[in-house]
C-alpha positions as CSV (number, residue, x, y, z in Angstrom):
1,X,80.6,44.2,95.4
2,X,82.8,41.0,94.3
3,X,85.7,40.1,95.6
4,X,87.9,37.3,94.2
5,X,90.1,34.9,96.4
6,X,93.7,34.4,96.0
7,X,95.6,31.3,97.3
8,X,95.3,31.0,101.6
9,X,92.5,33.3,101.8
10,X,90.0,32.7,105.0
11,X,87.1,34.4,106.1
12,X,88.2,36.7,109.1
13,X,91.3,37.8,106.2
14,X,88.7,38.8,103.6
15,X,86.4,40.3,106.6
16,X,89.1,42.1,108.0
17,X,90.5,43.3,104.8
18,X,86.8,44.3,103.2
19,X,85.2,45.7,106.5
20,X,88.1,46.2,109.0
21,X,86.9,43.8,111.1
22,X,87.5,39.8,111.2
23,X,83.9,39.9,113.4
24,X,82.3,40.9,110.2
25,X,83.3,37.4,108.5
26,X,79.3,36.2,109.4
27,X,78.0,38.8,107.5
28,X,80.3,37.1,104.6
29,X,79.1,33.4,105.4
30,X,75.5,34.7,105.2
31,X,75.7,35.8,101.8
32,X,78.0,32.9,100.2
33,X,76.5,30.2,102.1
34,X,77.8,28.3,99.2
35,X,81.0,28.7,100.3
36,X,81.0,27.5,103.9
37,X,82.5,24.4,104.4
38,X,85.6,26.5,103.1
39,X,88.3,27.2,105.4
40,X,91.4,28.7,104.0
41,X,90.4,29.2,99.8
42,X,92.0,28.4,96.9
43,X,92.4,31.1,93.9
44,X,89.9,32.3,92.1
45,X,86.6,32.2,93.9
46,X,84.3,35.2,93.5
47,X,82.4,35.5,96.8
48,X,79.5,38.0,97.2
49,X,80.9,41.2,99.7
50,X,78.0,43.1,100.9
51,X,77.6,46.7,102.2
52,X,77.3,46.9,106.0
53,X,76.1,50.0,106.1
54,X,72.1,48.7,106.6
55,X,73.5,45.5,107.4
56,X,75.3,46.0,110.6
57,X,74.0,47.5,113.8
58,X,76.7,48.1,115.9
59,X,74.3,50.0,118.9
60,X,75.0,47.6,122.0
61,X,71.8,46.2,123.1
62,X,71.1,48.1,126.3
63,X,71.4,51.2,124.6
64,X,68.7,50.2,122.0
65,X,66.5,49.9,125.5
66,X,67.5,53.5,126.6
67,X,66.5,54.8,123.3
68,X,63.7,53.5,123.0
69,X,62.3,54.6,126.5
70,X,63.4,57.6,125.5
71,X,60.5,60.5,125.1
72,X,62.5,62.5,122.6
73,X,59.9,65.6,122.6
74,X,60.1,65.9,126.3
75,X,62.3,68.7,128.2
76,X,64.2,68.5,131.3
77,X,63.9,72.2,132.9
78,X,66.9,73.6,134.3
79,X,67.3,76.9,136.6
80,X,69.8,79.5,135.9
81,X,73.1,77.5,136.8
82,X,72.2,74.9,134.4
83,X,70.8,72.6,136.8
84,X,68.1,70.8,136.8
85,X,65.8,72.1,139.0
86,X,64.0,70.1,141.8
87,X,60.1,70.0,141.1
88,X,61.3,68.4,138.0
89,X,63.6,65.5,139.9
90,X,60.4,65.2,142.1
91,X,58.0,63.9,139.7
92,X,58.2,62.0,136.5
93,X,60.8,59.2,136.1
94,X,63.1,60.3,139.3
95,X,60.4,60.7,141.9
């Protein structure tokens, strides 16, 4: 997508307004490195606004380390009430 600046424009502004977020404006510098010495714009520049949905990985890292020790084909058993039951607390990752 384009997106063309008007008069006082600055990169957390165009962030904030394209993605919701002013933290996003790196993703804008990335692709209009052209552009970066550029702190409030003039009119009229067409800057490069990229999707974020591959882009941006907003998964904080230490849950990226959780997932990925994560054996998702494994089941916890549990006993009637739901809760999980002992011999399975006493081996594996809790024994």
């Amino acid at each position: 997508m384009k997106y063309v600046t008007k008069k006082g424009d600055t990169w957390s502004k165009i962030a904030y307004e394209q993605y919701g977020s002013e933290y996003l404006m790196t993703v804008l510098l990335d692709y209009n490195q052209q552009y970066r010495d550029i702190v409030v714009f003039p009119h009229g520049i067409t800057l490069e606004v990229p999707d974020i949905e591959g882009i941006i990985d907003d998964t904080p890292f230490w849950m990226k380390e959780v997932a990925e020790d994560v054996d998702e084909t494994e089941e916890v058993a549990t006993d009637d009430t739901g809760d999980i039951e002992e011999d399975v607390m006493e081996g594996g990752a809790y024994g």
